[in-house]
N, C-alpha and C positions, 0 to 999 in steps of 0.2 A: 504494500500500500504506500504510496506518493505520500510524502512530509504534508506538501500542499499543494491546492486544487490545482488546474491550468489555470484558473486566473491570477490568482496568489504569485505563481510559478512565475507568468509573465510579467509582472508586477515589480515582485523581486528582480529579476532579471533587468528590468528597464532601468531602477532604481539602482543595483550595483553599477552597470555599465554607466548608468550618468555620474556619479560618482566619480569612477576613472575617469572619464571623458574632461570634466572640468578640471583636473589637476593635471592629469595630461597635458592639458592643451596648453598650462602653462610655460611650454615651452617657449606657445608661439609672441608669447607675452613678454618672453626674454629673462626671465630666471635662471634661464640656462647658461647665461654669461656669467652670473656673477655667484652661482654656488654651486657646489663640489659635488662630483659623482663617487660613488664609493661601486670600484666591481669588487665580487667578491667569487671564492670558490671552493669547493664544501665537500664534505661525506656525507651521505642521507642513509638515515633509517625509513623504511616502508614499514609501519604496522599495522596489518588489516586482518584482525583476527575474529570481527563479526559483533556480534553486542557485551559479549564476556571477556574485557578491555584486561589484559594481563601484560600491567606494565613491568620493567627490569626482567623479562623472560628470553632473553634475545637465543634462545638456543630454541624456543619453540615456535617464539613469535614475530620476530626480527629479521628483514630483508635487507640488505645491503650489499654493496661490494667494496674490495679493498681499496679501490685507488676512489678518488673524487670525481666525482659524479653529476655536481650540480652546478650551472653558469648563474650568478647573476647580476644585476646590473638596477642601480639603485641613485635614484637625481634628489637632493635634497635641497628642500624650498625654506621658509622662514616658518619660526615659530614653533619649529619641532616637528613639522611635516614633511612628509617626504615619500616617493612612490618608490614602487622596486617591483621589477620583470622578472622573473624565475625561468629556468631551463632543467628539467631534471629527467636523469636516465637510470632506473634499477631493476631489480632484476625478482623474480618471484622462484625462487629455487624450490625443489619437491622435498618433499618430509616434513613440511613447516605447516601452517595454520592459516589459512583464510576464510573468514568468513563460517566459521567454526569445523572445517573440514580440512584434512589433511589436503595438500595442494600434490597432484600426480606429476604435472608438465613444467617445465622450466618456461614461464612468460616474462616477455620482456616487458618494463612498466618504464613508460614516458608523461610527464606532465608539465605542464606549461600555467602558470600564477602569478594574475597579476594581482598588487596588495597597495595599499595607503598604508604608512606608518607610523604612529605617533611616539617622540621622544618624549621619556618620563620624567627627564632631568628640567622638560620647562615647566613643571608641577610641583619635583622634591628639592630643584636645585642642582647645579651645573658641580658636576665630581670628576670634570677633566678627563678622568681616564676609564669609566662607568659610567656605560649608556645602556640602559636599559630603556627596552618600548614593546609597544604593543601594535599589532595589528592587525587588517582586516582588507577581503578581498575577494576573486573570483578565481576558480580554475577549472584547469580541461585536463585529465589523464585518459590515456590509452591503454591497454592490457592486451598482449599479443595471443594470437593461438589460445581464444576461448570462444567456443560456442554461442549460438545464438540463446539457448536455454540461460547462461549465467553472463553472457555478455553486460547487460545493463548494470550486474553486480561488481561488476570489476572493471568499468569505464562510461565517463562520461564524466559533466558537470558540476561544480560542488563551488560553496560555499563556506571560504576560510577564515578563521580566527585561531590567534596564537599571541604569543610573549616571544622576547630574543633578547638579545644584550653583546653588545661591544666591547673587549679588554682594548683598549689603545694601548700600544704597545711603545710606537711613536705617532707624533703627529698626527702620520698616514698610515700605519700598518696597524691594522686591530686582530688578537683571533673574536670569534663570531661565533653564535649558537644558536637557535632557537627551535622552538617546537610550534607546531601549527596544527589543527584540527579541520579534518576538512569533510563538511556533511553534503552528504548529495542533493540533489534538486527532486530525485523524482525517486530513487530506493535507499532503500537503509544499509542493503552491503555496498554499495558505495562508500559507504562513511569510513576513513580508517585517518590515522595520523602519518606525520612526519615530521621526524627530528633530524637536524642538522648541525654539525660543525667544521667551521675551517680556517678560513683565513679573508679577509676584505683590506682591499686599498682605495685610499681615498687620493682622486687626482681632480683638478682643474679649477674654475672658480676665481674670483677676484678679491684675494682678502682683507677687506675693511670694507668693502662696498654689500653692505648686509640690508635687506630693505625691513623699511620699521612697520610696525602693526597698521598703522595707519596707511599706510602705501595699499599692504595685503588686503587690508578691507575693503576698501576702493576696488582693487581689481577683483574683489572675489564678487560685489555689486554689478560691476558691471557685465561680469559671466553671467549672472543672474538675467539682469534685464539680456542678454542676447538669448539665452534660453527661452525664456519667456517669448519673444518677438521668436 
């Protein structure tokens, strides 16, 4: 049974993507001159082991491979906002747990997330070298070599939220961690986690040219009124 109805479904769906869309678009706005990109690049755990969530069990329930895995690429705006594109590629090995069955076939799992970010330091206070944030977002996974029967179970659409946090190391080099939950739009085996850790660099940007609350509000109005028209 579907979370929620088709209208719901579409709803939501209108509602995330505008969401993206406006912060996005801030590119064309020119935020992109004057603050810093951070790519980063990661190991991912897949945990999709159905409604009976057994976490710290990675010999029954934990997907992964050795080397890294994940690309992504994150534009940071004012205020503690900031977007980030995800690239992830892993692997569903056999003897493990999906979806509360032993997994037969070795499938490949690609997914693609895109997320808004919020830093929590512009709430507790700037700690230089601890960032932690939260976020929220949209994604698409794939699952190779599965039937039409368990297909909608193991790919499609989902709705993310999660926590992560930055060690600055220097400057520009941070290690990176976070975990994300990601529930599906239309089945429940859809819904599984992932947790990530690696390494993120932050390059480009102009610094001391930071724009003030009052700039962002202006331009977040005037996204408004074009939406609107």
């Amino acid at each position: 049974m579907p979370f929620l109805s088709g209208t719901e479904t579409e709803l939501m769906k209108k509602v995330l993507f505008s969401a993206l869309a406006i912060f996005f678009s801030a590119f064309a706005y020119g935020q992109w001159k004057t603050t810093p990109y951070i790519a980063g690049l990661s190991w991912n755990v897949v945990e999709n082991d159905g409604d009976n969530v057994q976490f710290f069990k990675p010999s029954e329930t934990w997907y992964y491979k050795y080397y890294p895995t994940r690309l992504s690429i994150e534009k940071m705006f004012q205020l503690g906002i900031s977007v980030d594109l995800a690239f992830t590629y892993n692997q569903y090995t056999t003897g493990k747990i999906i979806n509360n069955e032993i997994n037969a076939k070795i499938r490949d799992y690609y997914a693609i997330d895109a997320k808004m970010k919020y830093d929590l330091n512009y709430l507790f206070g700037e700690t230089a070298w601890f960032d932690p944030y939260v976020h929220v977002g949209y994604g698409y996974h794939n699952t190779t070599k599965v039937s039409d029967l368990f297909k909608d179970r193991l790919t499609g659409s989902t709705h993310n939220l999660g926590i992560g946090f930055h060690l600055w190391i220097t400057k520009d080099i941070a290690l990176s961690t976070e975990t994300l939950g990601k529930w599906a739009f239309y089945r429940r085996g859809g819904n599984h986690f992932q947790h990530c850790v690696g390494v993120v660099y932050k390059f480009g940007g102009l610094p001391g040219r930071m724009y003030t609350s009052d700039t962002f509000i202006k331009w977040s109005q005037r996204m408004i009124e074009k939406i609107k028209d």
